[in-house]
Every structure is written in C-alpha cells, then in structure tokens.
C-alpha positions in Angstrom: -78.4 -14.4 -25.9 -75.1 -14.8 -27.1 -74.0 -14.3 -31.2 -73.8 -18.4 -33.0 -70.4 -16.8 -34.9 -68.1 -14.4 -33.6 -65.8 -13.1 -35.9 -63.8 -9.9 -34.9 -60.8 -10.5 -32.7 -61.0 -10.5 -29.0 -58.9 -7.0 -29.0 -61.7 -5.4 -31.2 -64.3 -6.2 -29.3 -61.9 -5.2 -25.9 -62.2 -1.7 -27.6 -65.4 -1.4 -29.0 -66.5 -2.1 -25.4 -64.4 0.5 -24.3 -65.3 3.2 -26.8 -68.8 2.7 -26.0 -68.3 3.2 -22.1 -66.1 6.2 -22.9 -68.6 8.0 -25.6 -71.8 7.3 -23.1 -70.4 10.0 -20.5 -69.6 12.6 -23.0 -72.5 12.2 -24.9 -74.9 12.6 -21.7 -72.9 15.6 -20.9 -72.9 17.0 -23.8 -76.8 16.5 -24.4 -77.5 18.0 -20.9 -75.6 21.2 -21.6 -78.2 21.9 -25.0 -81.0 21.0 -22.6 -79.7 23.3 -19.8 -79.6 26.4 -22.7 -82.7 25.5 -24.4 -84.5 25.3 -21.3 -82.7 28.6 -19.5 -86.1 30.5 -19.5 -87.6 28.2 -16.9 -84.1 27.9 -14.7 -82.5 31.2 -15.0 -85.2 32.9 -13.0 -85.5 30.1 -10.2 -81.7 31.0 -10.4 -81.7 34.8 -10.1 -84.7 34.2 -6.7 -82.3 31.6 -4.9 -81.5 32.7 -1.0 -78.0 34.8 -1.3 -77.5 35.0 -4.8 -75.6 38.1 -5.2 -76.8 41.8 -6.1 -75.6 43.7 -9.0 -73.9 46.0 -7.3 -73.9 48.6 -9.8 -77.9 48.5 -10.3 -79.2 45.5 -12.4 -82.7 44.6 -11.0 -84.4 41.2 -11.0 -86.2 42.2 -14.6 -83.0 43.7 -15.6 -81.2 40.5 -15.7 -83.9 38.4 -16.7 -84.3 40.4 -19.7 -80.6 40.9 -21.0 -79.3 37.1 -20.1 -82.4 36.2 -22.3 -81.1 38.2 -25.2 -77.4 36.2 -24.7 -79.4 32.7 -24.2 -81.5 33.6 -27.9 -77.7 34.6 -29.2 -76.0 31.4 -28.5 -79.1 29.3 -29.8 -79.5 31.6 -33.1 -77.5 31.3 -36.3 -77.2 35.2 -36.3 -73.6 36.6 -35.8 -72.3 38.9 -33.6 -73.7 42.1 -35.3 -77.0 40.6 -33.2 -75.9 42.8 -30.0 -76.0 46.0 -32.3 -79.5 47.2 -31.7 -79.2 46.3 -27.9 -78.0 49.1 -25.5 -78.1 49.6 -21.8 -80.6 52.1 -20.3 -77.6 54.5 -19.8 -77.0 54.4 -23.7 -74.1 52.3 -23.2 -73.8 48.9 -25.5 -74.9 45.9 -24.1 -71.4 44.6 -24.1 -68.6 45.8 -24.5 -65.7 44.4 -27.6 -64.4 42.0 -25.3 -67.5 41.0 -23.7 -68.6 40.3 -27.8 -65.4 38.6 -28.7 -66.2 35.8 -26.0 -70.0 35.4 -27.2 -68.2 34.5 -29.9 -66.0 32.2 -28.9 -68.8 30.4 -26.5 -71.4 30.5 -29.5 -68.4 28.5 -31.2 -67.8 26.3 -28.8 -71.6 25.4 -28.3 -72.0 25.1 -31.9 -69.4 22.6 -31.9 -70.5 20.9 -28.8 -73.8 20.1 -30.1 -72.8 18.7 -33.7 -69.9 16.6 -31.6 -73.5 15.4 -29.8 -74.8 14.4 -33.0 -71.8 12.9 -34.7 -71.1 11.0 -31.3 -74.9 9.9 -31.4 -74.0 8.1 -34.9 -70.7 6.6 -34.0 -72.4 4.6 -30.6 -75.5 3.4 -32.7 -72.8 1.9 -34.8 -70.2 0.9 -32.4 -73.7 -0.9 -30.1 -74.9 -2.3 -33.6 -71.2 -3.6 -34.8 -70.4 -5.1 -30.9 -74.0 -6.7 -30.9 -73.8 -8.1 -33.8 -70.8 -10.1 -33.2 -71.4 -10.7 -29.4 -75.0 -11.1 -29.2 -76.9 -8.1 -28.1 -76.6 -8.9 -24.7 -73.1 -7.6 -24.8 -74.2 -4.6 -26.1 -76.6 -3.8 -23.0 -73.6 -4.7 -21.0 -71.4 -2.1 -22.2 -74.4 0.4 -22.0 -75.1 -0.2 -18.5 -71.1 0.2 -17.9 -71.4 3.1 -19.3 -73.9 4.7 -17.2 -71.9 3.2 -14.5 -68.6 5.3 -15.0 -70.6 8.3 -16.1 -72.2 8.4 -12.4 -69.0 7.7 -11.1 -67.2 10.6 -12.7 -69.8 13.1 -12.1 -69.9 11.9 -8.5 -66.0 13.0 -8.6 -66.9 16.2 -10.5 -69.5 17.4 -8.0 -67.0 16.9 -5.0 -64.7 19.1 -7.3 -67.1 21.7 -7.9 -67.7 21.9 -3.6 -64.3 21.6 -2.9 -62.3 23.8 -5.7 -64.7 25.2 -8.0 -62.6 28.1 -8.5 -59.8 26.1 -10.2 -62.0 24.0 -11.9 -63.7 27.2 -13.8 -60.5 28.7 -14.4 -58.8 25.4 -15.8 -62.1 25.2 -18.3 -61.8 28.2 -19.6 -57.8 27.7 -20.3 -58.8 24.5 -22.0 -61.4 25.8 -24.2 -60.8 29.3 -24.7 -57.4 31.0 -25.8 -55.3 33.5 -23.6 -57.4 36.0 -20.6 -60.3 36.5 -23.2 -62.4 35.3 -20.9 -61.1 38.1 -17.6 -64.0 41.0 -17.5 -64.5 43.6 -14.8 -66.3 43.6 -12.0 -68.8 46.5 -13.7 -68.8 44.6 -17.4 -72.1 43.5 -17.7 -71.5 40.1 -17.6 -70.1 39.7 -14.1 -73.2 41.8 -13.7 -75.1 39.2 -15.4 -73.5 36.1 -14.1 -71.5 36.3 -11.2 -68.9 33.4 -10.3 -72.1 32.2 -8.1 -74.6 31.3 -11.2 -71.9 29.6 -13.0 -71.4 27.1 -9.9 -74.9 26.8 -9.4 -75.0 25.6 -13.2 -72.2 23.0 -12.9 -74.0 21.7 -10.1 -77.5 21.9 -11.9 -75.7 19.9 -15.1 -73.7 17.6 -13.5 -76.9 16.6 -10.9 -79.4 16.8 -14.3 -76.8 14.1 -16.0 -76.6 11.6 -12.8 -80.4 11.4 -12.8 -80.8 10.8 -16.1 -77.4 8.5 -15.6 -79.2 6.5 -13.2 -82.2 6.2 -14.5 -80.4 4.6 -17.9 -78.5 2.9 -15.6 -81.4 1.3 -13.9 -83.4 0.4 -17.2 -80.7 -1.0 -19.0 -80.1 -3.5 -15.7 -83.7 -4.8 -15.9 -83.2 -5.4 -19.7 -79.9 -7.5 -19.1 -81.6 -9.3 -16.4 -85.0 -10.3 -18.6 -82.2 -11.5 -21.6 -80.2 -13.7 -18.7 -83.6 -15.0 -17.6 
C-alpha cells in the first residue's frame, strides 16, 4: 500500500531510510547488553561450569565467584555509587577491590548508564523516523527499511563474530581505548577482577551477545518479511 501524497523530497526519504537501517543494529545491541546483565544470574554460572574455563589461580572457588561477580552485576544495575563496595571485603580482610579496580566500576556503571538511556532515546527517535517515512511512503516502506535493517544488523554481527574467533584480543583492547580513557582498564593478574573474569569470560560474552542479537535479528527479520509479503499480496 503505497501513500496517495508524498510530500518530503526524495533525499529525505533516502535518509530517513538510512537512519532507520543504521539505528536498528545499535538499538538491538544495545538492548541485548541490558538483557545479558539483567539476566547474569542465570548465565554467569552456566559460564563459570563451561569445559576449560580457567581456575583462579590464587584460590577463588566456584561459590567464591559466583558470589562476588553477583555483588558487581547488583552494582552496575543499582543507582548506589561507589561507596557500595565499602562493606564488602575478601575473606583475607582485604577490600573487594582495589582503588583502581573501583575507579573502572565507575567508569563501566557510566558507560551502562548511558548505554541504556541512548536505548531509550534511540527507541523514540525510530518510532518517529518509521511513523514520519510511513506516513509519506505508505507503510509499506516502512516495513521495508525495518526488514533492511535486520538485514545489515545480521550481516555485521556475522563480521563481528569472525572478529571475535580470529582477533578477539585486539578487538577487547580497541573497546576499551574507545570507551574508556588511558590504561584504567590494565589490572593484575591477582586483582580480583582478572580473578573474577579472566580474558576467557569476556569472549565467551561477546560471543553470547553477538549470537543472542542475530537470533533475535533473524527472527525480526523473518516476521517483518511475512508482513511485507501479506501488504504486496
């Protein structure tokens, strides 16, 4: 079904199209990192069991670690600030983390703060952007633009998961240098968040996102072609 009076110019609706099909991946990603952390109590322990993850070497147990990355997870989905970790303290008296260790919850907490009300305010923007585009082209061309959209965001995380196989190392180190300022983000081996989460989890989480966003990718992907096809028919 096609619009009886089109009235933006053909270079407006060019870019309307293509903000939609550029917002659609980041939103997905960007929702699938809240549900990954809201839901870390049900993965984080399948995590911790999986064949040849790696020891703490300087004597976390299984319990151990399910019980202080809890206490991080709760601090990065709380409004409390830092002064949280105070009352939390190793079983050889020592505090949870050390300053650096609590300067980077900081700056993560920050970041996922910011990455979830960019969510919402994207959210906003591509009702509009779908409602302005439909309304001039028919909402046909809206579905369209949608279903492009889950197109290139399959297509990107298909690149991104060959990334993570191939060169995850330079990939983790080139996200922190984008988001976070200076080595803030360098600990020790015995600072209790290599403890915690060795370079091993945090590959096994890009993976887990970027596989969680392709399904859900596809699945949009696959609904919004079926809707196209009953409007053409």
């Amino acid at each position: 079904m096609t619009a009886n009076r089109k009235t933006l110019p053909s270079g407006v609706i060019t870019i309307l199209r293509f903000l939609i099909q550029l917002t659609i991946p980041i939103l997905l990603i960007l929702g699938m990192v809240r549900l990954v952390l809201v839901t870390a109590d049900i993965w984080i322990p399948v995590e911790y069991r999986m064949p040849g993850f790696p020891q703490d070497a300087y004597g976390f147990s299984l319990e151990d670690r399910l019980k202080w990355s809890a206490i991080d997870v709760e601090y990065l989905l709380n409004d409390d600030e830092i002064g949280y970790f105070e009352t939390f303290q190793l079983d050889s008296g020592e505090p949870m983390h050390n300053e650096r260790e609590l300067s980077h919850m900081q700056d993560v907490k920050v970041l996922v703060q910011q990455s979830w009300l960019a969510f919402r305010i994207g959210l906003i923007v591509l009702i509009f952007f779908l409602l302005v585009l439909g309304g001039d082209q028919g909402y046909d061309a809206a579905w369209v633009s949608l279903h492009k959209g889950f197109l290139w965001t399959l297509f990107f995380l298909g690149v991104l998961v060959i990334g993570i196989v191939a060169a995850f190392g330079f990939l983790f180190v080139g996200f922190h240098r984008i988001f976070f300022e200076g080595e803030t983000w360098i600990f020790s081996y015995s600072d209790t968040f290599i403890r915690l989460y060795p370079e091993r989890f945090w590959r096994d989480v890009f993976i887990f996102l970027a596989l969680l966003t392709a399904g859900i990718s596809g699945m949009l992907y696959w609904i919004t072609g079926k809707v196209i096809h009953r409007m053409k028919g």
